[in-house]
N, C-alpha and C positions, 0 to 999 in steps of 0.2 A: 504494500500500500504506500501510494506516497505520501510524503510530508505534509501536501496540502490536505487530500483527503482524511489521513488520520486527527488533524485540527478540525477538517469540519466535523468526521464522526464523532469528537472530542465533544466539540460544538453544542451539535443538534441532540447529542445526549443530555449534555446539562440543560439545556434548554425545554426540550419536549418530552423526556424519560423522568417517570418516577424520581423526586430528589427529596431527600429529608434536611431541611423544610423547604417546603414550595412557597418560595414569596407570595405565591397566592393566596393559599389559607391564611397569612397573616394581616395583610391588606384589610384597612379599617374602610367601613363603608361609606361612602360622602354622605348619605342620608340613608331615613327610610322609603326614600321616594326611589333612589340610585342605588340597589342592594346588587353587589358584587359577589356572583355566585359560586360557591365553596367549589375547588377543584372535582371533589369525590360527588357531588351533588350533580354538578355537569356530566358527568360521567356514568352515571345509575342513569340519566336522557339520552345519554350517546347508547348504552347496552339495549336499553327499549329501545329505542330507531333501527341498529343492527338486528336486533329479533326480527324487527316488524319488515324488514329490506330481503332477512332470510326466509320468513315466511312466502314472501310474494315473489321470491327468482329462485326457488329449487335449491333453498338453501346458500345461495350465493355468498361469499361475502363482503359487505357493502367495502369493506377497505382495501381491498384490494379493486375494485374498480377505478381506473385512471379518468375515466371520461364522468364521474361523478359532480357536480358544481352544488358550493355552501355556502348560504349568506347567512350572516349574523347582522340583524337590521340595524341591531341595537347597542354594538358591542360595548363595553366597558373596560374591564381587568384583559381581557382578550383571549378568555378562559376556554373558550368553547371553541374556538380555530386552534388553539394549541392542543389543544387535547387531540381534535379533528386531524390536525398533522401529524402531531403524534403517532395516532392511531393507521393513518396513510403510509406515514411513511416505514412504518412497519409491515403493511399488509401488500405494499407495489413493490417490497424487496426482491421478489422473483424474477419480476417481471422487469422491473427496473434494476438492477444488479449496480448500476455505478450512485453512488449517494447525494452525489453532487446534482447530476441530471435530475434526480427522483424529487429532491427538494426544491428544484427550483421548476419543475412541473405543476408538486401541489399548490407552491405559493404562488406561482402565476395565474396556471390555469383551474383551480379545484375552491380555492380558500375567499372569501370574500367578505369584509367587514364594513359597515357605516356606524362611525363613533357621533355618541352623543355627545360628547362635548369636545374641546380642543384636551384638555387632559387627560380623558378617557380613549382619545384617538392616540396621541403618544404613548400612552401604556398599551394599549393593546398592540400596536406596532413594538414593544420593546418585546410584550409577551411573546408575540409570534415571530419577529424577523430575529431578536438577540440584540435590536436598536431600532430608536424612534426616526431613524432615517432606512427607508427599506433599500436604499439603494449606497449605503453610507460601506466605509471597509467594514464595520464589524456585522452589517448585515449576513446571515445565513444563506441569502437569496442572491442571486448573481443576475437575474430578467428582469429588472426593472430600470427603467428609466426618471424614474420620479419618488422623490422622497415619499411619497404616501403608501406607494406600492400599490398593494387592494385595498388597505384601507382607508374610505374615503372618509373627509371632514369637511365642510366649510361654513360658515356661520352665516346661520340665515336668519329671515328677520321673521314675525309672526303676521298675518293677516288682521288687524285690529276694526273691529267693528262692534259700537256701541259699546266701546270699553273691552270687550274680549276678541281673543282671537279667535278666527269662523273656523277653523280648522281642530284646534286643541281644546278649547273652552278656557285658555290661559287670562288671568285679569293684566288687562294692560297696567293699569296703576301696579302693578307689583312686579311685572316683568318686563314693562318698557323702560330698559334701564340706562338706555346709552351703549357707546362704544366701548370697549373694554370688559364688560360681565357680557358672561354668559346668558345668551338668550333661555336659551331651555326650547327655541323651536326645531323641534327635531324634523330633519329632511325626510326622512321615511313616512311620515305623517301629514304634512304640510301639502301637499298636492291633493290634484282632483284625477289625475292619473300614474297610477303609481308603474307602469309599466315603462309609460315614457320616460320620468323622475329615473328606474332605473334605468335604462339605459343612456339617458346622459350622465349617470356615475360609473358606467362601467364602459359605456361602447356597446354599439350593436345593438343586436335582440339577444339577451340575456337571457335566457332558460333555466333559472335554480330547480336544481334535483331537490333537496332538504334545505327551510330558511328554519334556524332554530336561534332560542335568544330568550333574555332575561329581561324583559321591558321597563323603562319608567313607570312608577306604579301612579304617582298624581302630581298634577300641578295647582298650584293658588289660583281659586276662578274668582276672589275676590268675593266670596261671602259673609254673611257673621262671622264674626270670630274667625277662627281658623278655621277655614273652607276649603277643601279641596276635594277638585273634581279626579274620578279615576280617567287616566288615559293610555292604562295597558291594550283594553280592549281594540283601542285605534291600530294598533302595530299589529295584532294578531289579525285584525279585520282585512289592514292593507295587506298582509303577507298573505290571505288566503283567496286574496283576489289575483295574486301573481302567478295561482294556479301551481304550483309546484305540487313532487311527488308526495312530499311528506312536507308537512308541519312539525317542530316542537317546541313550546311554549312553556317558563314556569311564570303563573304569575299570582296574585295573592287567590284566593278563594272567595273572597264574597260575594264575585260575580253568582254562585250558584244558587246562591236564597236572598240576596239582597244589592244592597249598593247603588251610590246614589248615582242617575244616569245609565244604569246599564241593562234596565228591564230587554229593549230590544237586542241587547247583546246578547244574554243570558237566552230569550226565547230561538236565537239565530243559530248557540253554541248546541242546545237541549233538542234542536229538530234536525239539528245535521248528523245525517246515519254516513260521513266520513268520517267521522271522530270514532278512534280505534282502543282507545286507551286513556283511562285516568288515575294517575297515582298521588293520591290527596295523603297533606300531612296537617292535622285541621289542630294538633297540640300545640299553641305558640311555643315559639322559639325550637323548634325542633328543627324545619326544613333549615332553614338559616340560623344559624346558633347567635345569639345575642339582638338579634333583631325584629324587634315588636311590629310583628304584622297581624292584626288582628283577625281572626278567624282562620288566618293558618296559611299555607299556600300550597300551591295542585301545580303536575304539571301533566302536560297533554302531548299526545301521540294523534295527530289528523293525516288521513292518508286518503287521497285523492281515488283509489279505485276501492276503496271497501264501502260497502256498502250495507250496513245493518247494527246488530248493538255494541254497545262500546264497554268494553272491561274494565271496571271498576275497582280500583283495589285503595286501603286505607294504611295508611303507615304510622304505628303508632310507638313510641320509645325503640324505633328502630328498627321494628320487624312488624313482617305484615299481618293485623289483626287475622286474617284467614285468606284464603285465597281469592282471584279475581273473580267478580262475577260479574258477567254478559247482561250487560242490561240496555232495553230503549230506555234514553234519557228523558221524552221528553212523556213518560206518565203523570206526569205531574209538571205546576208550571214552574217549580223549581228542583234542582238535582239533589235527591233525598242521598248524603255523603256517605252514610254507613250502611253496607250491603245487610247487614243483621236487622236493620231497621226495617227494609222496606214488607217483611210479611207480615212485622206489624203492624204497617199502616196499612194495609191491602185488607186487614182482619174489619179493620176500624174503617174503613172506608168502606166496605161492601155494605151495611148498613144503610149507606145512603140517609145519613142525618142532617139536618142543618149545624152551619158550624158557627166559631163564637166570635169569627170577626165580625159576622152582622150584627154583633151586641155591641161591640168594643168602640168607642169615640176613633175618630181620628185626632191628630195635632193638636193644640190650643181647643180640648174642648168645652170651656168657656169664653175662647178667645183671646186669654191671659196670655204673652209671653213667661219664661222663665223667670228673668227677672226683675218680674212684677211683684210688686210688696205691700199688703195695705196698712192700715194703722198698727199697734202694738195691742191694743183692747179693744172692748166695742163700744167703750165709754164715748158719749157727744156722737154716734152713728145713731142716726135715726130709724134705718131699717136693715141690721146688721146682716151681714152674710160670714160665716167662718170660712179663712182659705187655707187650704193646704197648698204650699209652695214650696221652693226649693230651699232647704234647709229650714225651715219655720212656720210657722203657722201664726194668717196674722186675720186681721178683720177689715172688710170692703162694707161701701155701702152696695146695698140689693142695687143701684140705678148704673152701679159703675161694672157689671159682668154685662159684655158687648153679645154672649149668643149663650143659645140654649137654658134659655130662664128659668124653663119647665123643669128641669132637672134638681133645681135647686131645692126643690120641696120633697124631693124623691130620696127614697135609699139609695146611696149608692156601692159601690164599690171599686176603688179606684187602685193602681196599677202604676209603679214608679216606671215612666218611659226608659231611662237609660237605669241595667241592671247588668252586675256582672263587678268583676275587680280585675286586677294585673295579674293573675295570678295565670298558671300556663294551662290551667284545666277548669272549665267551667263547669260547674255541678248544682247549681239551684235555675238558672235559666230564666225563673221570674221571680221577685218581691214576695215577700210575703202583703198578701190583699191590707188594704185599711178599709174599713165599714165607716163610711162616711153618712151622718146621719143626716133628714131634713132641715135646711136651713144651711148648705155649705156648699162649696164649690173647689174651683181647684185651677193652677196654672199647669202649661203646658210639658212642668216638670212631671205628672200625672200624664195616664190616659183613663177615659172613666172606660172599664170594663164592661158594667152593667147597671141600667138602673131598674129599679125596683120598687113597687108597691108596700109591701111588708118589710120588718127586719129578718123575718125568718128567711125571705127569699135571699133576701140579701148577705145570711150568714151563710146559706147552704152551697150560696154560687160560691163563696169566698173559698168555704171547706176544699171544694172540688177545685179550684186554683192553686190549693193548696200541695194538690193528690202529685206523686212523682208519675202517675200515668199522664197528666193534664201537661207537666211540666216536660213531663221526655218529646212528644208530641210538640211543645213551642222548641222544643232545642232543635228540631230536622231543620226548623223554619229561620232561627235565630242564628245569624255567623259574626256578631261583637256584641257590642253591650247595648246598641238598639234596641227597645221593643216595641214596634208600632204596633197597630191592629193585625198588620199583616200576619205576625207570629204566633197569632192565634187561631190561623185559617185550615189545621188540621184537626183541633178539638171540637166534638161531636156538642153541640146544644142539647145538655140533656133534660128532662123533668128535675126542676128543685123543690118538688115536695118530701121529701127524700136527702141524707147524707150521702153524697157519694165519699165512700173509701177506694182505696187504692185494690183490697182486695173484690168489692164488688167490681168495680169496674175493671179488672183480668180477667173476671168468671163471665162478665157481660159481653165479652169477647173473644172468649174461650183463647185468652193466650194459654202458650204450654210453659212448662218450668224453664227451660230454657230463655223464654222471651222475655220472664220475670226477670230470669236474673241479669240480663242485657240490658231491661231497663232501668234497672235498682243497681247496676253497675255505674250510670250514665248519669244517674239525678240524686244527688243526697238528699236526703230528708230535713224538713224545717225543724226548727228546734220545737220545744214542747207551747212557747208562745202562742197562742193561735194567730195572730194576727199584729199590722204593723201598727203601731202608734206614729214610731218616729215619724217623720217626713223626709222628702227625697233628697236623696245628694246627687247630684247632676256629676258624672262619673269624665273620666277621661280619655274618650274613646278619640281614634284617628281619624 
């Protein structure tokens, strides 16, 4: 071997070979918007993609094919072309026998990256070339003419209208910031034709075999408080318009029961019978160790010629709760995550009941923001109303609650909107009820659950909110510490003349021992309390 060759085998081994430590597992994350995906993490999506290349070509396998093409839309750390070479340039060793040829094959013609920022386009070029110049002496790569190589970058501006951009939902006041910061308008998103967009970044008619990638999860749309809208979905949306063989995508999870803006995403992702595979890790901190993404994150396998259900499998402390099960996603109009779950709700659904979000308020359901406060007493109020608010309980006059008046004289039973803590496993899923008597109301840190005629009605619905069957049934629906009405739209409206227990209601359903202890796995039990006095702490959800 010569001298040169032995320096690049030297090379491309440090570089692309297993090393203890991998500067990429220790690489801190710019944000939780910006999550830099762990080596080993890329690589459990590169094994699924390889399965799923083997299944559909007689076993083939996919690294060893030279006429292969990979874009990473969204690249970062540059985790996923390195691997992807990696894994090349081990698998074309036969066929390509000289190392020098075989590498500067994949990094020409195989490897493709669009970085989202200027600094995440120099890492990913150090990740994959060995230097943030592709064409510099310490490059690994010898074809390139231009410092970027494959990896493109340039800084664009956002589309601004009526304050946001038409493109991202970006709020101009927080990310029209001038020359010099970073926009945050990513190229891959930014267009009304992503086919043309690629090919004036690459040349030609571009054809990607596999676009795989780890997307920006949200930007500031310039809401209350900290607002931000999700704009992973954009990337997976534009990537699946580019037609390619395969998709893979990790990105958080809430798309599958909730999230704001993504209803049409989620009905788009839940009716397509291309979708081959889902391997959800719904325990925070687990997919991504140290990084708080609420409800967990999932990644996906979409393959362009399959056509039917998609395997489902859950990952839980690291190993998979049971094996994958073949399911249509879209029985439902959201993706019930745990395969154990769904003959549950198939038991509880064949009944054909009405369920309890037609009971449940939406938002502000006296109209009240959060943090609305009324006096401290009812002293000098001439027609007092009691309010339950966010941390307190104060007194309003009756003339000052803007909707639903009728309420005010009813029983209620109200429902702390935002439930849940930091902790990595959620296990009560709802508040314990308050029984709000006549003469009271509530801000929009509440939802009223139900209102009621009697107090008995009113304790009995409370009891059954209580039950860990009511509660396991809002966890399929709840993926953070939101609880709108919507999270109630799997529980059955039952007769409240009547206590329901947790044990009537398994017999009323005939679960089996099994499904008990699945759901008595899943929901802890409230303490011996019946019910909440406190009032709501507005929680601190992303």
């Amino acid at each position: 071997m010569s001298g040169m060759a032995e320096a690049l085998t030297q090379q491309v081994g440090f570089t692309l070979r297993g090393r203890n430590p991998d500067v990429l597992t220790c690489i801190a994350n710019l944000s939780n918007d910006e999550v830099f995906t762990p080596p080993e993490f890329a690589n459990r999506m590169l094994d699924t993609l390889a399965e799923a290349w083997a299944a559909s070509h007689d076993g083939a396998n996919l690294w060893a094919d030279k006429t292969v093409k990979f874009l990473d839309p969204c690249t970062k750390s540059g985790v996923f072309l390195r691997e992807i070479t990696r894994r090349l340039t081990q698998g074309l060793a036969d066929e390509m026998p000289d190392l020098q040829a075989r590498v500067d094959h994949i990094l020409t013609r195989q490897v493709f990256g669009i970085g989202i920022t200027r600094l995440t386009s120099l890492l990913a070029r150090r990740s994959l070339y060995c230097s943030k110049h592709a064409n510099g002496e310490h490059s690994i790569a010898r074809g390139f003419a231009s410092d970027d190589g494959n990896i493109w970058f340039e800084r664009i501006e956002h589309t601004w209208a009526n304050g946001k951009c038409t493109y991202c939902g970006a709020s101009q006041q927080t990310m029209d910031r001038g020359e010099g910061l970073e926009t945050h308008a990513y190229a891959f998103i930014h267009t009304d034709d992503i086919k043309t967009r690629v090919a004036e970044l690459f040349g030609g008619d571009m054809q990607f075999d596999v676009i795989i990638g780890n997307p920006p999860y949200q930007l500031d749309d310039g809401g209350y408080g900290t607002s931000a809208a999700p704009i992973y979905q954009l990337f997976v949306e534009k990537a699946l318009d580019l037609d390619p063989r395969y998709a893979v995508f990790v990105t958080p999870s809430r798309w599958m029961a909730g999230g704001k803006g993504l209803d049409k995403y989620r009905e788009r992702m839940l009716s397509d019978k291309r979708l081959r595979r889902i391997v959800d890790y719904p325990k925070l901190y687990e997919g991504f160790p140290g990084v708080k993404i609420r409800g967990g994150i999932s990644y996906f396998l979409w393959d362009r010629d399959h056509n039917g259900p998609c395997a489902v499998q859950t990952i839980w402390d690291g190993q998979p709760t049971g094996p994958a099960v073949a399911r249509h996603l879209d029985a439902y109009d959201i993706l019930v995550r745990r395969n154990e779950a769904v003959p549950i709700l198939e038991k509880v659904r064949a009944k054909g009941e009405p369920t309890l979000d037609a009971r449940v308020s939406s938002q502000k359901p006296f109209g009240l923001r959060t943090f609305f406060h009324g006096k401290p007493d009812s002293k000098r109020l001439k027609n007092p109303v009691k309010l339950f608010g966010s941390q307190k309980i104060s007194w309003v006059e009756r003339s000052e609650i803007p909707s639903n008046a009728p309420w005010i004289d009813m029983w209620k039973v109200l429902m702390t909107r935002v439930q849940g803590t930091s902790a990595a496993i959620e296990t009560k899923f709802l508040s314990k009820p308050i029984i709000a008597e006549p003469g009271t109301a509530c801000t929009e840190s509440y939802v009223v659950a139900g209102v009621f005629d009697t107090e008995i009605e009113a304790m009995n619905y409370a009891i059954y909110l209580r039950t860990r069957f009511a509660r396991f049934l809002v966890s399929l629906r709840k993926s953070t510490q939101d609880a709108p009405k919507t999270v109630y739209a799997f529980i059955p409206d039952l007769p409240l003349d009547q206590e329901w227990t947790d044990a009537k209601l398994y017999k009323r359903y005939g679960l089996t021992g099994e499904e008990i202890a699945f759901i008595e796995a899943q929901v802890a039990e409230h303490d011996s309390e019946l019910f909440d006095v406190a009032v709501a702490d507005d929680g601190d959800d992303e």
